[in-house]
C-alpha positions in Angstrom: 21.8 32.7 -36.0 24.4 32.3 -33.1 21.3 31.1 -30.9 24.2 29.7 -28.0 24.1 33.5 -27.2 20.5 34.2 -27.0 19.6 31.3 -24.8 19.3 31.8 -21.2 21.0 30.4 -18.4 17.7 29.1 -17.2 17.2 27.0 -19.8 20.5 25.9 -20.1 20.4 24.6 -16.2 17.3 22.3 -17.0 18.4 18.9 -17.7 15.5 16.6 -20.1 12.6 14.2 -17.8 14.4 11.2 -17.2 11.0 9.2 -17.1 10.6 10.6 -20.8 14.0 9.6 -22.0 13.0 6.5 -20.7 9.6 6.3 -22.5 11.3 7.6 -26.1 13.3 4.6 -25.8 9.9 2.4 -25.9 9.8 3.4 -30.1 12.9 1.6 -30.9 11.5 -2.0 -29.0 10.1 -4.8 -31.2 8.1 -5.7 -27.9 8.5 -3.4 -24.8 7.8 -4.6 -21.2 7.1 -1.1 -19.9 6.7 -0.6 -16.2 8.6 3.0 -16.5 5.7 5.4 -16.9 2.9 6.2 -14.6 0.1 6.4 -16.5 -3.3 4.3 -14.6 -3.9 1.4 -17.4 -7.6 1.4 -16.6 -10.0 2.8 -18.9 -11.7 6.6 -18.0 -14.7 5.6 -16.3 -17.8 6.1 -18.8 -19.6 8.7 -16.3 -16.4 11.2 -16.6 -16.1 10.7 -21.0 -20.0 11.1 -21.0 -19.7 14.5 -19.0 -16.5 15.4 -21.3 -18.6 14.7 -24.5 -22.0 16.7 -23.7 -20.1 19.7 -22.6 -18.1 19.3 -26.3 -21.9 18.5 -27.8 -23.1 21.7 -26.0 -20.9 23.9 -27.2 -19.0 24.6 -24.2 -15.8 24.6 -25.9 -15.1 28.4 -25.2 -12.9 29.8 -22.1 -14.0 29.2 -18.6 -13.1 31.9 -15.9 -9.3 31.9 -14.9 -9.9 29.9 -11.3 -12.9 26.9 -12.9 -16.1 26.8 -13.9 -19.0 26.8 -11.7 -19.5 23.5 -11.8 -16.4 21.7 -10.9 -16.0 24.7 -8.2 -18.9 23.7 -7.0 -18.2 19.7 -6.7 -14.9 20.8 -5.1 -15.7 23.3 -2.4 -18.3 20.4 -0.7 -15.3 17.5 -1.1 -12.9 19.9 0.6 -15.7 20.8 3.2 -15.6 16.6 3.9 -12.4 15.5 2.8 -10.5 18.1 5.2 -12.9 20.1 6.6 -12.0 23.6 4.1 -14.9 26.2 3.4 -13.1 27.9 0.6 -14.7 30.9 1.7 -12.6 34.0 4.0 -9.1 33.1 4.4 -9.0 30.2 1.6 -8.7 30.3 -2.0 -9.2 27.5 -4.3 -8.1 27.7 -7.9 -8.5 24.8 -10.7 -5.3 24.2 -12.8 -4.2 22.6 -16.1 -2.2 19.5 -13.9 -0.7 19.1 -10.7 2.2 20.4 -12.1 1.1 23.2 -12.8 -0.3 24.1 -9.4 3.1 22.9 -8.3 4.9 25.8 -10.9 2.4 28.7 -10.1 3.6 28.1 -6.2 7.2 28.4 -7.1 6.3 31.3 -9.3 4.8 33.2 -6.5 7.0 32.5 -3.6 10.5 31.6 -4.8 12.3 34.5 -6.3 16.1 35.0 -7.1 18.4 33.2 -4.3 15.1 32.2 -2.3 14.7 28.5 -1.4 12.3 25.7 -1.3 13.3 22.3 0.5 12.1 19.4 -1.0 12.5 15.4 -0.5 15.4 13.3 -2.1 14.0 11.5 -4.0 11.7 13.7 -5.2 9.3 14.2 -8.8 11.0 14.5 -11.6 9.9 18.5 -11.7 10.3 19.9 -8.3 13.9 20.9 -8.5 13.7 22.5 -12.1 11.1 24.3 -10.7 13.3 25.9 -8.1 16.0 26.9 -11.0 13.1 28.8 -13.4 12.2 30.8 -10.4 16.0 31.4 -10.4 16.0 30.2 -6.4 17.5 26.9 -5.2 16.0 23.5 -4.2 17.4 22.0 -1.1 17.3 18.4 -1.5 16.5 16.7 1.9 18.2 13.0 2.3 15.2 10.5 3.3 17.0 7.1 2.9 16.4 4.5 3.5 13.0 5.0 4.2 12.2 7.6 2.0 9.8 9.4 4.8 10.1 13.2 5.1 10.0 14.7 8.4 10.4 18.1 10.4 14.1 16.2 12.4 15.2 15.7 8.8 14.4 19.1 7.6 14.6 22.0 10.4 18.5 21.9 9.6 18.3 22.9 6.3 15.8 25.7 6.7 17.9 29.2 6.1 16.7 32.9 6.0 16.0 32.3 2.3 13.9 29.3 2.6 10.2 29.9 1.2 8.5 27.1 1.0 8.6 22.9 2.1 7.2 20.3 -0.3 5.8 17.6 1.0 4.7 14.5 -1.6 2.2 11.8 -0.3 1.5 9.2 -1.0 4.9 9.8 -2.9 6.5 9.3 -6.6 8.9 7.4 -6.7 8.8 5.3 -3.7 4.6 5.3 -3.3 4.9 5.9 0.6 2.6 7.7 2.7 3.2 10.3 5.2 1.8 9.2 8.8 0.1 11.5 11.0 2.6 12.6 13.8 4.9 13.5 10.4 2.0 15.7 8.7 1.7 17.5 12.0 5.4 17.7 12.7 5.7 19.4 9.7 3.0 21.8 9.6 4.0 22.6 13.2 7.4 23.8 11.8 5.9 25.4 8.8 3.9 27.8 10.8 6.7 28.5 13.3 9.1 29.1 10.7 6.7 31.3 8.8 6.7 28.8 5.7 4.4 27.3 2.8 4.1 23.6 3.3 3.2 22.7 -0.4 1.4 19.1 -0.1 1.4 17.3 -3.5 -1.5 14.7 -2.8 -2.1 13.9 -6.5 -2.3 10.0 -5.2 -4.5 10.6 -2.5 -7.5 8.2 -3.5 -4.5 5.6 -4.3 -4.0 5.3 -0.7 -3.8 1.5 0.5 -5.8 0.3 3.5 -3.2 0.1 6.0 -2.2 3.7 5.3 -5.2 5.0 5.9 -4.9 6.2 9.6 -7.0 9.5 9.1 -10.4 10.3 9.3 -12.7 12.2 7.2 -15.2 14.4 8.3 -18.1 11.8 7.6 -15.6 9.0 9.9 -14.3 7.3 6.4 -10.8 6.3 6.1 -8.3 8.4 4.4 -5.2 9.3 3.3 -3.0 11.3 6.7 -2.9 14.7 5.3 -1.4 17.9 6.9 -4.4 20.1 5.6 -6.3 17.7 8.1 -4.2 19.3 11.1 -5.5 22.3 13.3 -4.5 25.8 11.6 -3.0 24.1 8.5 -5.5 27.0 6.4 -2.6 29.3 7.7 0.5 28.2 5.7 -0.6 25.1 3.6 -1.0 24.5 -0.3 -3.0 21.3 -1.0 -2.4 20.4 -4.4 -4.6 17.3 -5.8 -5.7 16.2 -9.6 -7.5 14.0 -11.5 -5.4 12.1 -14.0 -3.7 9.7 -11.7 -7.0 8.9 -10.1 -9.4 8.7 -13.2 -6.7 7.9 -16.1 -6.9 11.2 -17.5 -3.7 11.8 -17.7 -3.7 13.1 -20.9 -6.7 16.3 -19.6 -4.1 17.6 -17.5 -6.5 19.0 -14.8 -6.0 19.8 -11.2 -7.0 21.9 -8.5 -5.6 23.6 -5.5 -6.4 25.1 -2.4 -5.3 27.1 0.7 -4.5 30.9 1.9 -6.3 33.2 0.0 -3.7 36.2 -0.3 -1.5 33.1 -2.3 -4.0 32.1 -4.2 -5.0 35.2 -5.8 -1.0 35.4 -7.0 -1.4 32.1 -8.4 -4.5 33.2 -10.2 -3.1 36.2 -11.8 0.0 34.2 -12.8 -2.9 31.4 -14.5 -4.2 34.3 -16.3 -1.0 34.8 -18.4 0.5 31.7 -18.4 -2.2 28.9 -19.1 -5.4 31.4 -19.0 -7.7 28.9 -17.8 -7.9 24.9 -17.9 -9.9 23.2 -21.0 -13.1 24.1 -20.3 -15.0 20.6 -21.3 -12.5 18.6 -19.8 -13.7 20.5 -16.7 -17.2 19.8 -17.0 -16.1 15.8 -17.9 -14.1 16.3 -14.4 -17.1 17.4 -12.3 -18.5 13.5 -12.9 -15.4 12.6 -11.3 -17.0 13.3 -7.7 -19.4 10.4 -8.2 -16.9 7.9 -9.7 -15.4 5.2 -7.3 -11.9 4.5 -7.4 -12.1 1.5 -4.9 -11.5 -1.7 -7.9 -8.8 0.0 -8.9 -7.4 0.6 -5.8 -7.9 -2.5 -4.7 -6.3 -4.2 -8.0 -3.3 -1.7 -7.4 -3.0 -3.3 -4.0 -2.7 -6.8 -5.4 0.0 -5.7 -7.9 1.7 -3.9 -4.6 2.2 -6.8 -3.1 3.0 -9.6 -5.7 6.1 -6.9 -6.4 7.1 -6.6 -3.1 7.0 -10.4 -2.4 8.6 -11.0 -5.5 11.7 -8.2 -5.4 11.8 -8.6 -1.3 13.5 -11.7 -1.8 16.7 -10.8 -4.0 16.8 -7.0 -2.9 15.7 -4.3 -1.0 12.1 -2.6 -1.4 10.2 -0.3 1.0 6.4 -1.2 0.8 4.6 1.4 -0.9 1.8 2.7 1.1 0.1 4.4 -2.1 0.4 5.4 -5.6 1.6 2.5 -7.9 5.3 2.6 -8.2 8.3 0.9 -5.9 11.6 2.2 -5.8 13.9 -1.2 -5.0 17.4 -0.4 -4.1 19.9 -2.1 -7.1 22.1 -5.2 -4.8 25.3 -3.6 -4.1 27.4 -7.1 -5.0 26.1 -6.0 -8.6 28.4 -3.0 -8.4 27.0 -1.3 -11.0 24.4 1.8 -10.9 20.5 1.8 -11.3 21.4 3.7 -15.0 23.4 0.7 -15.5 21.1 -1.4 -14.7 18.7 0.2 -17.0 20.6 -0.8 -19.9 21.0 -4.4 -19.1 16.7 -4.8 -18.7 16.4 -2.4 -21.5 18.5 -5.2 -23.3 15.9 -7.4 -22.8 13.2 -5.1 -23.7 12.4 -3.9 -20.2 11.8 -0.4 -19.3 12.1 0.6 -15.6 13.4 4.4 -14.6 16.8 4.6 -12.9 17.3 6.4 -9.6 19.2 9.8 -11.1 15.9 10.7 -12.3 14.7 11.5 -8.6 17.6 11.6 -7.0 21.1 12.9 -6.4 21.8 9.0 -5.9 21.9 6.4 -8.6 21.5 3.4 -6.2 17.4 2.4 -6.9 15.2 2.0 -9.6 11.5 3.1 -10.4 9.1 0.4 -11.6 5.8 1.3 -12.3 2.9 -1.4 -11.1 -0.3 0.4 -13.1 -0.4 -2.3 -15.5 -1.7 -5.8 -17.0 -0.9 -8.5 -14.4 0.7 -10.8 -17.4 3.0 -7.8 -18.5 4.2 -7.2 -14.8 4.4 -10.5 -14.6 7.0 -10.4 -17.7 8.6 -7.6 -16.3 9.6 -9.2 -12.7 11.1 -12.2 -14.6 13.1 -10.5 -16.2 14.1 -8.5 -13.5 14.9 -11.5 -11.6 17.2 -12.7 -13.9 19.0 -9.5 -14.3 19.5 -9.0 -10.5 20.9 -12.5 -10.0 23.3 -12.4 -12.4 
């Protein structure tokens, strides 16, 4: 079979998850440091695997409704109602999905067709340009070094007649920072006069460290800076959030979004043909999530933030992450080699950290991901030290 012809061009224009090439590289070590993958190391709290197991037990293994069962729609609606002050009622939609990612492809799907555009952050998730190139549209990378903040200065340039949607990450992957205020209102201030969907990816929003947390819910708590927070964001934003990252269910692949109804309802139809609905007792094992906190591990992150910081900040660069659990250290330019070079020399050592070209049209940082026993991190910066100061 000549399958070279039958392939598409689509296809052919994805290139393979960095991060993953990085991970099936683990197999071949005797005895990997890995601090590539960002996967929470902390068990699934017994409240969510109880839930999980009774709805299993119960026979509730069938098909749930495209958009969530009742009653994780029904833990959701109230958080929203808190968290940013959303009745999912009217105007807003709300639609439960198999991941954050898929949230994230559904949105493509319905707003970015042939030649349309969606401007997203460099660096950025490993997914959101590919996305942009199966929609058979264009992502427009928008430059954030050194700081790796996105903002409406950086990005009114780049918006064209084609442009569809923005995509906002925060707290972000790969460099764990945290949009501020003025910068979630800048850009939803740009959004709506531009007539654009700010997409904001907030899979990381409980991993939001304390000096980030310069919002305020609805009950006075702190809070990850969001622009769903903002006056009129219902108009033109997307909140896309999850539970893996948060609860270490990773492996569940269940998220849920929210915002304009006349969108959602596109994603929902799309849902219906491409994943139907998400697993329907992993659902129910979600809805436990609500009454789960996250605050130990949060807290434990924290620590891990800042023993890497300390420890990198003195033989490179590092921005300190405001969330999530990764850094994204710049490689010292009397090195002179690249972050994928770099790679290969820990990787010789049996370290496994993500270079830059993952996320990035630039090669000149590295990902390390903190979510992991303090003695393996531990390993990991040593050996990291000594690599770097060659």
């Amino acid at each position: 079979m000549d399958m070279d012809r039958l392939l598409t061009d689509r296809a052919r224009a994805i290139n393979g998850s960095g991060i993953r090439a990085v991970f099936a590289r683990r197999a071949s070590m005797r005895d990997p440091i890995d601090l590539s993958i960002g996967q929470p190391n902390f068990p699934v709290p017994a409240a969510i695997k109880r839930a999980a197991i009774d709805a299993i037990e119960h026979d509730r293994n069938g098909y749930s409704v495209t958009d969530g069962v009742p009653e994780l729609r029904a833990r959701i609606t109230p958080w929203l109602r808190a968290d940013v002050g959303w009745d999912v009622a009217g105007p807003l939609g709300m639609l439960v999905n198999n991941g954050t990612s898929a949230a994230i492809a559904l949105a493509f799907l319905a707003l970015v067709g042939p030649g349309d555009e969606a401007i997203i952050p460099d660096p950025y998730f490993v997914m959101y340009p590919h996305m942009a190139t199966v929609c058979g549209g264009r992502a427009v990378a928008c430059d954030t070094y050194p700081d790796f903040r996105l903002t409406a200065e950086r990005v009114e340039p780049l918006i064209t007649p084609r442009t569809k949607l923005i995509l906002l990450n925060s707290p972000s992957n790969p460099g764990g920072v945290v949009a501020n205020e003025r910068e979630c209102r800048d850009l939803l201030d740009l959004c709506r006069r531009r007539n654009l969907v700010l997409l904001s990816d907030e899979i990381y929003d409980l991993f939001t460290y304390p000096e980030s947390r310069t919002a305020r819910r609805a009950d006075g708590s702190d809070c990850c800076p969001s622009p769903a927070r903002m006056p009129g964001a219902e108009e033109c934003v997307l909140l896309v959030r999850g539970f893996g990252k948060t609860y270490g269910v990773t492996g569940w692949r269940l998220g849920f979004c929210a915002g304009p109804r006349a969108l959602i309802e596109q994603m929902t139809k799309l849902q219906q043909y491409l994943y139907v609905c998400a697993p329907t007792p992993l659902q129910l094992g979600a809805a436990a999530a609500f009454d789960v906190d996250v605050g130990p591990q949060v807290r434990e992150y924290q620590r891990l933030r800042d023993r890497v910081v300390a420890h990198l900040s003195e033989i490179t660069e590092v921005t300190t992450p405001g969330g999530a659990f990764y850094a994204f250290p710049r490689v010292p330019s009397r090195l002179g080699i690249t972050a994928t070079q770099l790679m290969e020399r820990c990787a010789e050592r049996e370290l496994l950290i993500v270079p830059g070209k993952a996320f990035s049209s630039r090669d000149t940082h590295f990902r390390l991901s903190y979510a992991t026993r303090p003695e393996t991190l531990d390993r990991g910066l040593a050996v990291l030290t000594d690599v770097l100061r060659a």
